[in-house]
C-alpha positions as CSV (number, residue, x, y, z in Angstrom):
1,X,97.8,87.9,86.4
2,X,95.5,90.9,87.4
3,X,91.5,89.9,86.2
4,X,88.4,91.9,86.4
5,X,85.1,90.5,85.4
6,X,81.7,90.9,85.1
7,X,79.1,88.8,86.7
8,X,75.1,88.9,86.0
9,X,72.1,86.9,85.5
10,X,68.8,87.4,84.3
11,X,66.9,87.9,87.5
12,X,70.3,89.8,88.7
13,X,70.2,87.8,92.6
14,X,71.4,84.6,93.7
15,X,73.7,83.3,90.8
16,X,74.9,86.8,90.3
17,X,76.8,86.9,93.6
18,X,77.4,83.5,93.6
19,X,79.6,83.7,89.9
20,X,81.2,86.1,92.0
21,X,82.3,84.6,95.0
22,X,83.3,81.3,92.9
23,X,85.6,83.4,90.6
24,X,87.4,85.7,93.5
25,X,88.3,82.2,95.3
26,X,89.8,80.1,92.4
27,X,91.6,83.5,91.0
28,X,93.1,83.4,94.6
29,X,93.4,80.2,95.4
30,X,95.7,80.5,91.7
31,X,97.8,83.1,92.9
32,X,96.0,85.8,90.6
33,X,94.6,89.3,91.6
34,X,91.2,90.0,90.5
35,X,87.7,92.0,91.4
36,X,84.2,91.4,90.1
37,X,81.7,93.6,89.4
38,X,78.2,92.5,90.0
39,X,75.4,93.8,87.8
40,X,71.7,92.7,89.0
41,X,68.9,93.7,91.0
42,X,70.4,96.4,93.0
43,X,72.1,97.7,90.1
44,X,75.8,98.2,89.6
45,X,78.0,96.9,92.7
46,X,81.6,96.8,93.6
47,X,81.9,99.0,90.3
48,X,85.4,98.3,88.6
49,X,88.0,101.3,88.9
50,X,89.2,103.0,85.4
51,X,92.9,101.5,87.4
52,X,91.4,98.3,88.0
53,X,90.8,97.4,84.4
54,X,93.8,99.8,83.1
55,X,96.2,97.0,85.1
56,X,94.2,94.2,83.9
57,X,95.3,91.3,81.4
58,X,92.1,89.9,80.8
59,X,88.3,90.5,81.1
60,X,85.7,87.7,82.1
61,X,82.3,88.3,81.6
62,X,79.9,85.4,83.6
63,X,76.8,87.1,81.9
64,X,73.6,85.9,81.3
65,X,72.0,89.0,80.1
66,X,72.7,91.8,78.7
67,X,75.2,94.4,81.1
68,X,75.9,98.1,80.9
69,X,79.4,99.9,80.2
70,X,81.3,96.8,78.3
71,X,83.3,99.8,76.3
72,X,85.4,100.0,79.2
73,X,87.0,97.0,78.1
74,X,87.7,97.9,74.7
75,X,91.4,96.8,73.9
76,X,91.3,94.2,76.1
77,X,91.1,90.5,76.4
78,X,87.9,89.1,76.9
79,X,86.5,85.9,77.9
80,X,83.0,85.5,78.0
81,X,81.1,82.6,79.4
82,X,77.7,81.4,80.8
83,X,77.2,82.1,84.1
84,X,76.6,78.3,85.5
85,X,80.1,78.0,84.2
86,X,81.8,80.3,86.6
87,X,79.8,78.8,89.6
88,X,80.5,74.9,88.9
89,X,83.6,75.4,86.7
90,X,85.4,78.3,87.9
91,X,88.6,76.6,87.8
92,X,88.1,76.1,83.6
93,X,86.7,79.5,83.3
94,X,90.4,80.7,85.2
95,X,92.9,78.6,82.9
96,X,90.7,79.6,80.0
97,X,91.3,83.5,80.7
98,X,95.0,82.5,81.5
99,X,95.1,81.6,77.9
100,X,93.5,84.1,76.2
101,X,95.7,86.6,78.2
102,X,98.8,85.3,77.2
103,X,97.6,85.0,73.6
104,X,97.5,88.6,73.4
C-alpha cells in the first residue's frame, strides 16, 4: 500500500518529527511505502510530490493544528488522527488507514 501523510503539532518541533519517524518505521516494518510531510516551525519540509500523492491509497493526517494545502488530497482517503496517536500507537493508526483504503 503506498501512504502519504501529514504530520504537525501546535508548537511545530519535537512531536512533529517524532509522528514522523514513528509512522515511516511501522509503514515499513508492514511492508508499505509511504513519505511524511512535516509542517512546523521551519515550515513545510520533505514536501509531498503531486506523484507521491497521485500513487497514494490513503492519506494520514497526525495533526494537531491547523496545516496548509489539504486540497491536494481531495479524492482521496483520509485518516485523520491526534498526533500522540501516531507516536505511541503508530501500529493502530497503520491498520486503521489499511482499512479505510480498502474501503474505498
Amino acid at each position: 500500500m503506498n501512504i502519504v501523510g501529514i504530520t504537525a503539532c501546535p508548537t511545530g518541533i519535537a512531536h512533529t518529527y517524532m509522528a514522523q519517524s514513528a509512522l515511516l518505521k511501522k509503514a515499513k516494518e508492514l511492508g508499505h511505502s509511504i513519505s511524511i510531510e512535516t509542517q512546523g516551525a521551519m515550515g513545510i519540509e520533505s514536501e509531498l510530490s503531486k506523484k507521491d500523492i497521485a500513487a497514494a491509497d490513503v492519506v494520514i493526517l497526525a495533526v494537531g493544528c491547523a496545516v496548509d494545502k489539504l486540497e491536494r488530497f481531495e479524492g482521496k482517503p483520509v485518516l485523520k488522527v491526534e498526533i500522540k496517536d501516531a507516536i505511541s500507537k503508530s501500529a493502530q493508526v497503520i491498520s486503521d488507514a489499511e482499512q479505510l483504503a480498502k474501503q474505498q
